[in-house]
C-alpha positions in Angstrom: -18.3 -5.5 39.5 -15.5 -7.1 37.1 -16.6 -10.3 37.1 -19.8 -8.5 35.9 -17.8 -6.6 33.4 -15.4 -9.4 32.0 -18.8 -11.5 31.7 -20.2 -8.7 29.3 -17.3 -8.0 27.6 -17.0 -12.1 26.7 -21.2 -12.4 25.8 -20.2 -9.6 23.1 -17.4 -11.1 21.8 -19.1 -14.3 21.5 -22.0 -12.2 19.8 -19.6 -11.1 17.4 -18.1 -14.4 16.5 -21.3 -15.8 15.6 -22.6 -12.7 13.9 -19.0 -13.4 11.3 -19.8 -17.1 11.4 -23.6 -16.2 10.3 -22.0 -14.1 7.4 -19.5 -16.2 6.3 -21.6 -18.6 5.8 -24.1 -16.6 4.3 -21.4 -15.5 1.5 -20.0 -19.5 1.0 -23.2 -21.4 1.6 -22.2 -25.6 1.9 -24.8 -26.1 -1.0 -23.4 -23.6 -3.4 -19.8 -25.1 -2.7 -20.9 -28.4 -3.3 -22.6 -27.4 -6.9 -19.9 -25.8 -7.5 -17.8 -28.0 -7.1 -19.6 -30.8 -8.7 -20.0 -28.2 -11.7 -16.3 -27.5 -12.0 -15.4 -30.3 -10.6 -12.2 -30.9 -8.3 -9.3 -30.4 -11.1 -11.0 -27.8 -12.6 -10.8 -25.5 -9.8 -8.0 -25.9 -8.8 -6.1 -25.7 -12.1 -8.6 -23.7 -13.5 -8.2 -20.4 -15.3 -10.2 -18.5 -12.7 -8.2 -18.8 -9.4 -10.2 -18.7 -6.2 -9.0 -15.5 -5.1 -10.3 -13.8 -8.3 -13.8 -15.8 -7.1 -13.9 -14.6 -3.8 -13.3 -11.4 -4.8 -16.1 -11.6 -7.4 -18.3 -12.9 -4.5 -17.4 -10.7 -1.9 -17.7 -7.5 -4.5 -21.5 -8.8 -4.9 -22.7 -9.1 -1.3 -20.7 -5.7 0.1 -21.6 -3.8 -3.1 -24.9 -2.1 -1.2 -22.4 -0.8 1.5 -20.4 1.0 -1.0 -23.9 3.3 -2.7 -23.5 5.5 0.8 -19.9 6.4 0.2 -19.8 6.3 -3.8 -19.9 9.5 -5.5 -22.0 10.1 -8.6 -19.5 9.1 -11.9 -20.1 13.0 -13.1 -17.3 14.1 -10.8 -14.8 12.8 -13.4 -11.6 14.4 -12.3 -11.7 13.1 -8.7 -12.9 9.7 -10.0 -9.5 9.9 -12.3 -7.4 10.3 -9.5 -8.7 7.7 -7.3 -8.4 5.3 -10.2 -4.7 6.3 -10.9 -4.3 5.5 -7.1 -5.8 2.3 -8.0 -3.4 1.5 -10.7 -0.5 2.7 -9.0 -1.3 0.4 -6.3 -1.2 -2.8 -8.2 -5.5 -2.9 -8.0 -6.5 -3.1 -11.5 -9.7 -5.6 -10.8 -13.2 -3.7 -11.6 -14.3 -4.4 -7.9 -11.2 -2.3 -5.7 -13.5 0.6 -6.2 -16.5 -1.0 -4.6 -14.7 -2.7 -2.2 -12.7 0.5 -1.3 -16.1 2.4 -0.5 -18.0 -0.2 0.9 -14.8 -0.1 3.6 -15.3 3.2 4.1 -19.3 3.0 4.6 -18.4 -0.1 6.8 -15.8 1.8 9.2 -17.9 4.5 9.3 -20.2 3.0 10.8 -18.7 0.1 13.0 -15.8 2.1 14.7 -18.5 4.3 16.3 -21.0 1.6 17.4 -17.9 -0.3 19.0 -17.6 3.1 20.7 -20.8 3.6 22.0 -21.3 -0.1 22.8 -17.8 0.4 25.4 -18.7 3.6 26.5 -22.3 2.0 27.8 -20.6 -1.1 29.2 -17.3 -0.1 30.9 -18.6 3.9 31.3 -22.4 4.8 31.4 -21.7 8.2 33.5 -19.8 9.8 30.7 -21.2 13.1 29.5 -23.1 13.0 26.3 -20.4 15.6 25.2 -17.4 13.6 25.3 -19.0 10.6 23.4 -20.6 12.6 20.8 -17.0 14.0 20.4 -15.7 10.3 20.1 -18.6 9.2 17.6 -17.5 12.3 15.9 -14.1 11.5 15.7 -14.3 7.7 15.1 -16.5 8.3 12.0 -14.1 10.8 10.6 -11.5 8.3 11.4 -13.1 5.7 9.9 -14.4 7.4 6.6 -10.7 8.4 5.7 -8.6 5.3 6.8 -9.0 3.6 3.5 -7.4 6.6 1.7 -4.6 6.3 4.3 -4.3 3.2 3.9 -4.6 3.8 -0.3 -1.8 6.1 -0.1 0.5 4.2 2.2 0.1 1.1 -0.2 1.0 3.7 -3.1 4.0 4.9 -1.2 5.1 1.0 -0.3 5.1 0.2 -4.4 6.5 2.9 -5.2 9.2 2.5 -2.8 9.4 -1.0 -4.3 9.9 -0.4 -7.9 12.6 2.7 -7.2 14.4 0.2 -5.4 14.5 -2.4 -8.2 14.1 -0.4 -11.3 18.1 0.0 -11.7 18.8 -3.8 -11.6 15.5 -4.5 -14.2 17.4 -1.7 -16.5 20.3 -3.6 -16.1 19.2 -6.6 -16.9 17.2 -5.2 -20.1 20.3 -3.7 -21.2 22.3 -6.8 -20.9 19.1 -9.2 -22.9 19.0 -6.2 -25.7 22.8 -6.5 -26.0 22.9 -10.0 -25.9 20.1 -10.0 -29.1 17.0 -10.3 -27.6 14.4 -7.4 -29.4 12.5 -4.9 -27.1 9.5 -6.9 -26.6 11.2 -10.0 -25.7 13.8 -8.4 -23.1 11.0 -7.3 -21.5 9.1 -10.5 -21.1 12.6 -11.6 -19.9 13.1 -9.1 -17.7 9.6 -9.3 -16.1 10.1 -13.2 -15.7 13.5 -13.2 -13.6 12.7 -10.2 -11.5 9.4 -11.8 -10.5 11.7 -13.0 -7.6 13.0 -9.7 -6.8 10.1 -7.5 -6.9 6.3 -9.0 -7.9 5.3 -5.2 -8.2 7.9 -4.6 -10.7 7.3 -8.0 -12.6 3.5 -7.5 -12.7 4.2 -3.9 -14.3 6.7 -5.4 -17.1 3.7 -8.8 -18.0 1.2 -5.7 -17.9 3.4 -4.3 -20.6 3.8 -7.8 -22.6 0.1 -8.0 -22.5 -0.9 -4.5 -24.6 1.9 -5.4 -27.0 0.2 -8.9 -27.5 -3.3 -6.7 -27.3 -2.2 -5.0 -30.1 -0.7 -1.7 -29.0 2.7 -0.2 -29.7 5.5 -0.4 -27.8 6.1 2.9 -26.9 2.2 3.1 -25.9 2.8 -0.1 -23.6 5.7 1.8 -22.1 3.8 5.1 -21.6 0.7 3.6 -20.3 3.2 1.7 -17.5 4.9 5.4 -16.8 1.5 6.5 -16.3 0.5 4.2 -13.8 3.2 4.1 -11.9 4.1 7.6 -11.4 8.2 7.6 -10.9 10.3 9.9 -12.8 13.1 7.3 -13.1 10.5 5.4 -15.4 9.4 8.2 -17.1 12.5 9.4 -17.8 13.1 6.0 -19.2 10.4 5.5 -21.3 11.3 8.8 -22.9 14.7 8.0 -23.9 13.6 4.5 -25.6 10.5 6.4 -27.2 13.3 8.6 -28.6 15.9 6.2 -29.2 13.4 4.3 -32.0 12.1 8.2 -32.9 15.6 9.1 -34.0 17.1 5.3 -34.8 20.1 5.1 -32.5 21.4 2.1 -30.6 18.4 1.0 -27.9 21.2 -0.7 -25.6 23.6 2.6 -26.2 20.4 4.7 -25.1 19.7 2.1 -22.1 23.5 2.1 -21.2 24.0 5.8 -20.9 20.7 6.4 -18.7 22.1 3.4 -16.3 25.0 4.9 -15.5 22.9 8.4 -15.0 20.9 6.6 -13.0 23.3 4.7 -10.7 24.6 8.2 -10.4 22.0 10.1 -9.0 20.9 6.9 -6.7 24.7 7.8 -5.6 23.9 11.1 -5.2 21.1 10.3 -3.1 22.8 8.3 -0.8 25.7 10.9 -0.5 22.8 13.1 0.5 21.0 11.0 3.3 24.6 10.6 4.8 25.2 14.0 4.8 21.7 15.0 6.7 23.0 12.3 9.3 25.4 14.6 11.7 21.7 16.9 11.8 19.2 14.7 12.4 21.5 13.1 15.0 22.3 16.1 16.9 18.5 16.9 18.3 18.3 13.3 20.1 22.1 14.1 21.5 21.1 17.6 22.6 17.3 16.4 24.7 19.2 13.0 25.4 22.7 12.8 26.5 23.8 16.4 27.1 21.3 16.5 30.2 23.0 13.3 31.4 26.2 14.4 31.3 26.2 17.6 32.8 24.3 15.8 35.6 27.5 13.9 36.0 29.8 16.6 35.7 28.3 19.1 37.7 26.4 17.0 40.5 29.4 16.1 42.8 30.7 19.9 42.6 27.5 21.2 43.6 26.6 18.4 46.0 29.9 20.1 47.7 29.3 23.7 47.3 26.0 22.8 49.1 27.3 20.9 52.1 30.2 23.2 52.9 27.3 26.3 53.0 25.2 24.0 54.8 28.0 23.0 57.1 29.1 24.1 60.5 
C-alpha cells in the first residue's frame, strides 16, 4: 500500500513538472527567442535599454493577465484602489503590471491551494468526511485569496524597516555634500549614488527624486511626492523642515544639522527604550522556564525524604 502511494505521489509530481515545462515554454517559445534575438541582435539585448527582467515582466503580465479579471475590482472603487497603489509604491513596485500580477496571484492561489488539497485528500485519505475537506477547501481559498496582501504588507514593513535604518546616515551624508558646496539637487544625486551600497531601497527613492527634478517638477514636490510614498515620519519630518528652510531662506545645512542631531536623539531614545522593556519581556520565559526547574531541584531531595521516612518502617 505505500509502494502504491509513493508511486502516485511521484506520477503527480512528474505531471506537474511537465505541466510547468508545457507553460514555460508556451510563455518563451524557441522561435520567438530566436527572432528576437536575431531582431535585437546579441549586443543589443544585453546592453540594451530594456533589461530582460523588465521583458519578462512585460511577457509574463500578458499571458497571466486573464487570471487577474476574477480577483480585480472594478476602477470605481477609487479609495481602496488608492491604497493598494500606495502599498505598491511603498513597496518599491512602481511597474504598471504589480497590480495585475498581484491579482492574478491571488486568483491563482485561490484556486491551486485547494485543488492540491483535494487531490491529497483523495490519494493519501479517501474516507475523510466530506465535512472536514469542505472545511479545508474553505480555509485554503481564504488562505490563498489573502496571502498576497500578507505578503504586500510584510514587504512594506521590510522597506520600511530598511530606509528607518539608513535614513540617518543618507542625512548625514546630505548634510556633509550641502556643506561641502554641492546644491540640493546634486547632494541628492550624490547621496543616492553612494548609498546604493548601503540600502538599494533608499537609493532607488533618492534617483526617483533626481528624476521628477529632471522631469520638470520642483524640488520640494520631488521631496513630498517621496514622503508620500514612503510613509515614515522621520522623512516627512524632513522634507518639511527643507520645504521650510527655502520658504523662509535660512541655512539648508543649518536646517539639516539641527534635525540630525534630533534625529540621532530620538533613535537614542528608542534604543534606551527597547533596553528598558528587556528585564519584562525576559521575566515571562524565566517564570514558565527556569523557576519550575529549580524548585524541582530544591525541593525534590527534601521531599523524596519526607516520603521515605513516612513510608518507612
Amino acid at each position: 500500500m505505500n509502494l502504491f502511494i509513493l508511486a502516485v505521489v511521484m506520477v503527480v509530481i512528474l505531471l506537474i513538472l511537465a505541466m510547468v515545462a508545457v507553460v514555460w515554454r508556451y510563455i518563451h517559445p524557441p522561435a520567438a527567442r530566436r527572432l528576437r534575438k536575431s531582431v535585437l541582435g546579441e549586443r543589443q539585448w544585453e546592453y540594451g535599454t530594456q533589461s530582460q527582467i523588465e521583458v519578462t515582466r512585460q511577457i509574463l503580465k500578458k499571458r497571466i493577465s486573464p487570471l487577474a479579471r476574477f480577483s480585480m475590482k472594478e476602477e470605481k472603487e477609487s479609495e481602496e484602489v488608492t491604497v493598494l497603489g500606495k502599498q505598491f509604491q511603498a513597496a518599491g513596485y512602481r511597474s504598471e503590471s504589480a497590480r495585475v500580477i498581484f491579482f492574478s496571484l491571488k486568483t491563482l492561489f485561490t484556486f491551486v491551494l485547494p485543488g492540491i488539497f483535494l487531490l491529497v485528500m483523495l490519494i493519501l485519505r479517501p474516507d475523510v468526511k466530506p465535512t472536514i475537506v469542505a472545511y479545508g477547501v474553505f480555509l485554503l481559498a481564504a488562505g490563498g485569496y489573502f496571502l498576497p496582501n500578507y505578503v504586500l504588507n510584510k514587504k512594506v514593513a521590510h522597506r520600511r524597516e530598511e530606509l528607518s535604518r539608513n535614513f540617518p546616515d543618507a542625512l548625514d551624508l546630505l548634510r556633509t555634500c550641502v556643506e561641502a558646496g554641492l546644491s540640493t539637487e546634486a547632494a541628492l544625486a550624490r547621496v543616492g549614488e553612494e548609498m546604493r551600497i548601503r540600502s538599494r531601497a533608499l537609493a532607488d527613492e533618492l534617483r526617483q527624486v533626481a528624476l521628477e527634478q529632471r522631469a520638470g517638477s520642483s524640488r520640494n514636490q520631488a521631496l513630498a511626492n517621496m514622503a508620500e510614498r514612503v510613509g515614515l515620519s522621520d522623512i516627512e519630518a524632513m522634507v518639511s523642515a527643507l520645504i521650510q528652510s527655502e520658504k523662509f531662506g535660512t541655512s539648508v545645512s543649518e536646517a539639516l544639522r539641527v534635525y540630525s542631531e534630533n534625529l540621532r536623539l530620538d533613535r537614542r531614545m528608542k534604543a534606551e527604550e527597547q533596553a528598558a522593556k528587556i528585564p519584562t519581556k525576559i521575566l515571562l520565559p524565566l517564570i514558565v522556564c527556569i523557576f519550575p526547574l529549580l524548585f524541582m531541584l530544591i525541593l525534590a531531595p527534601p521531599i523524596h525524604n519526607v516520603l521515605k521516612a513516612l513510608h518507612g518502617p
